[in-house]
N, C-alpha and C positions, 0 to 999 in steps of 0.2 A: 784540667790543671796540669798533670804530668802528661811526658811523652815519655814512648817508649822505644829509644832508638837505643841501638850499642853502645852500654858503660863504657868511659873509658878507661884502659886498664894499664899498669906502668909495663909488668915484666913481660917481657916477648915470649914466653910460655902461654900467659893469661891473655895475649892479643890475637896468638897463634890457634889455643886450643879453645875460649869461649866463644870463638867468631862460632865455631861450629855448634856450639849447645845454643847460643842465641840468634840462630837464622835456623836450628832445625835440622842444618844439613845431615841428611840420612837418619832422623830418629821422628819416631812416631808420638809429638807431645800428646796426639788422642788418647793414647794409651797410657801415658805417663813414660814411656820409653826414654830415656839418654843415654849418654856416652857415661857409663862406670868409670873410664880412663880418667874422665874428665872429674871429676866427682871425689874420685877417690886422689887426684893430682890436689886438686880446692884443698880436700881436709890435712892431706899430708905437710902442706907445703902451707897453713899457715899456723902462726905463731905468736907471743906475747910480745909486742913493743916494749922496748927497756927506753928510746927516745922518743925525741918526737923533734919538726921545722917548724920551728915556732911563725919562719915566715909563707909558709905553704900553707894557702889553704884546700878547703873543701868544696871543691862547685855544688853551688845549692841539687842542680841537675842531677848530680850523681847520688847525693844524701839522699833525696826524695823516693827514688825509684828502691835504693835500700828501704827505706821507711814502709813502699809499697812491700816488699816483701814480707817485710816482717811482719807485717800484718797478717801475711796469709798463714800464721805460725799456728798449731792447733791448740784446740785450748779444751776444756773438759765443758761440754755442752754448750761450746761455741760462746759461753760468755766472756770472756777478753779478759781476765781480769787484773789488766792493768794501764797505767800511763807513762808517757814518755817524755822527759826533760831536756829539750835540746840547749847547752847554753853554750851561749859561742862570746858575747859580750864581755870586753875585757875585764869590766868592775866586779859583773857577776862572777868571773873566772875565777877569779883573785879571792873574792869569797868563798866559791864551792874548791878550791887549794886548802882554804886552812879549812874545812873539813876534814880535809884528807890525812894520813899520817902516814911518817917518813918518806921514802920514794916516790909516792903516791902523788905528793904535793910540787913537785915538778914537771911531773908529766902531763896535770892539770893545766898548769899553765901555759906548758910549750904546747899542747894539743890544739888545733885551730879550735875543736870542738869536743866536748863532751857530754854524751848520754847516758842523763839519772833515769833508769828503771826502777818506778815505783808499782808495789804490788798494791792490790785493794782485798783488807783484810775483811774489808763488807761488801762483799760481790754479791750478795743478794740485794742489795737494791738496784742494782743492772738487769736484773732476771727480766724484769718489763718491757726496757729498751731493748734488750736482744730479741724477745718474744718479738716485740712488734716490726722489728727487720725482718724477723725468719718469715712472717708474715709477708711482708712488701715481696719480699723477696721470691713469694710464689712456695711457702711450704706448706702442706699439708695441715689443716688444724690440728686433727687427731694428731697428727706428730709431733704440733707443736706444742700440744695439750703434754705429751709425754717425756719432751723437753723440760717444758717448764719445771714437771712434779720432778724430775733426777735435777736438776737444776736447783731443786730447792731444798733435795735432802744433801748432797753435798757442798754449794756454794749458800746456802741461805743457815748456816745453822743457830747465824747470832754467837756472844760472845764465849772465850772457851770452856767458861763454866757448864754451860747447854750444850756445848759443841760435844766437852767431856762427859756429859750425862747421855748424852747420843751413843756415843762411843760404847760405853759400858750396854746401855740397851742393847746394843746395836751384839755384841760381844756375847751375851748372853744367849739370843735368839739365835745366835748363829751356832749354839750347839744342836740344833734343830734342824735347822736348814742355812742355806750360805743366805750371808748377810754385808752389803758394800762396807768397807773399813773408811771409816772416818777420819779425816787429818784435822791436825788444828788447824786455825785460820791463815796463820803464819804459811804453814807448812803448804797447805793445797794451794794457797796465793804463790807462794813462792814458785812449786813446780811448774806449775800453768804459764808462771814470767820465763822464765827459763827458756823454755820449748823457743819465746820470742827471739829470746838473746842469743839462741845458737844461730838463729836464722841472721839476725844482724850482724852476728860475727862471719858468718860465710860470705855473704852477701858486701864485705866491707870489702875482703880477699879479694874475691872476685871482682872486684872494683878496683883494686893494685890501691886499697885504702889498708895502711898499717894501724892496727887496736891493741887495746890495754885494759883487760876485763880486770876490776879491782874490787875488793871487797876490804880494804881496811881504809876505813874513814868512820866516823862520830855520824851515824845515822839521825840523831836527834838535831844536828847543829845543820845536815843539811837540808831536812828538811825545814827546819825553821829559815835558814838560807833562799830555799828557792819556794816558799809558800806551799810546802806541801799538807794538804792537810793530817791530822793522827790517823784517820782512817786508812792510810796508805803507811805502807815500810819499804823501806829501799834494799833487796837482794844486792844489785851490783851496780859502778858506774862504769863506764865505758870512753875511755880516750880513744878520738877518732884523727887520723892526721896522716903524716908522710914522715917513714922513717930518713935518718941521715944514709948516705948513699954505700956505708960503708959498714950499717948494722942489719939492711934490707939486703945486704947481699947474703950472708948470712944462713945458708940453706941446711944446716946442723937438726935433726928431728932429737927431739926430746925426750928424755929415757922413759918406758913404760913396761908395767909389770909382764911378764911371760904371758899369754895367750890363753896357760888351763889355768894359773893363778886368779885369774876375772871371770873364764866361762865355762859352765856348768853345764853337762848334759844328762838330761832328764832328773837328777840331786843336786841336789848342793854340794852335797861330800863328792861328787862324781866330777873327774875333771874333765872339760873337753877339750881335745889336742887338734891340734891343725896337721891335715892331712898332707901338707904341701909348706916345702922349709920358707 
């Protein structure tokens, strides 16, 4: 269904420097080897759309091959647990907007497209269908025997009431011996989405595609909006589009805390300092 030829990409940095990550030139993908320049250029250089061309679109081409990537985002025992809302349809638009609140709600609009990440607070009835790929897929029983069981203590725990009674067991036994820390259903859905959504967000960059990761909208109104059912929650939506030619220029990075204020070495109290200004 997809091909996999060279995205194309707007800024002549991203035409210059991903020709070289996506033909390989001089890196060993065997190994997982790239170009760090490259990589570390991707994260630096992108940033949150304040607009969007309401008349630019998105070639399905380029959308897809993002899509493929972010599927290969990791996830906590390879069960996936989540779905993705693409809605591009102007009526739909217009509805998942008045979800949104304040700025939010024009960005919706002008974006040719936006993606609802919904998480799945019952990932345990997935447990089956991933088993039976790992399967197809040429994995080992015994391994996927031992999938399944970590699969079911932290994705299958049922609702938080059980999830919280896990927790405390789980808390108790670990004055004994260590014991995996339980999230509620919210919370280990959420992080598992995430890991996706970085991948989508780079992968839009690298595509010369300007995004709008947002988290203020009426999560009830849109999923009722786009048929989601309760068993899923939506972490973030995502405006996908082409900024104006005069806010994509725009190459200002974004203020962040000092370097030992975030990282720690070997404590927490212990700060770690960057060797190199």
């Amino acid at each position: 269904m997809f091909s996999y030829s060279m995205p194309k990409v707007s800024s002549s940095w991203g035409r210059r420097h991903l020709c070289g990550l996506f033909k390989g030139k001089g890196k060993d993908f065997g190994s997982s080897k790239i170009d760090l320049e490259v990589f570390s250029r991707l994260v630096n250089t992108r940033r949150s759309a304040k607009e969007f061309l309401p008349e630019k679109a998105v070639e399905d081409s380029v959308l897809e091959k993002i899509l493929c990537l972010t599927q290969r985002a990791p996830s906590s025992f390879n069960i996936q647990p989540f779905k993705v809302v693409l809605v591009k349809d102007k009526l739909v638009k217009k509805d998942l907007a008045y979800c949104m609140t304040d700025t939010n709600i024009k960005k919706v609009l002008d974006a040719p497209i936006s993606v609802v990440f919904a998480s799945d607070l019952q990932p345990g009835k997935q447990i089956p269908r991933i088993m039976e790929l790992e399967k197809e897929n040429g994995m080992p029983e015994n391994v996927i025997d031992g999938r399944r069981f970590g699969a079911s203590v932290f994705a299958a725990g049922g609702n938080d009431a059980e999830r919280s009674l896990m927790r405390t067991l789980f808390s108790t036994v670990s004055n004994i011996t260590q014991m995996p820390t339980i999230n509620s259903a919210e919370g280990w859905a959420f992080k598992n989405t995430m890991l996706a959504v970085q991948i989508f967000l780079l992968g839009c960059h690298a595509s010369g595609l300007a995004t709008a990761p947002m988290e203020g909208f009426d999560s009830r109104r849109i999923r009722k909006c786009l048929n989601i059912p309760d068993r899923y929650e939506v972490p973030v939506v995502v405006s996908v589009g082409y900024e104006p030619e005069e806010k994509s220029s725009d190459s200002r990075e974004t203020a962040r805390l000092p370097f030992e204020e975030v990282f720690c070495l070997d404590s927490f109290d212990f700060p770690a300092y960057r060797k190199e200004s």
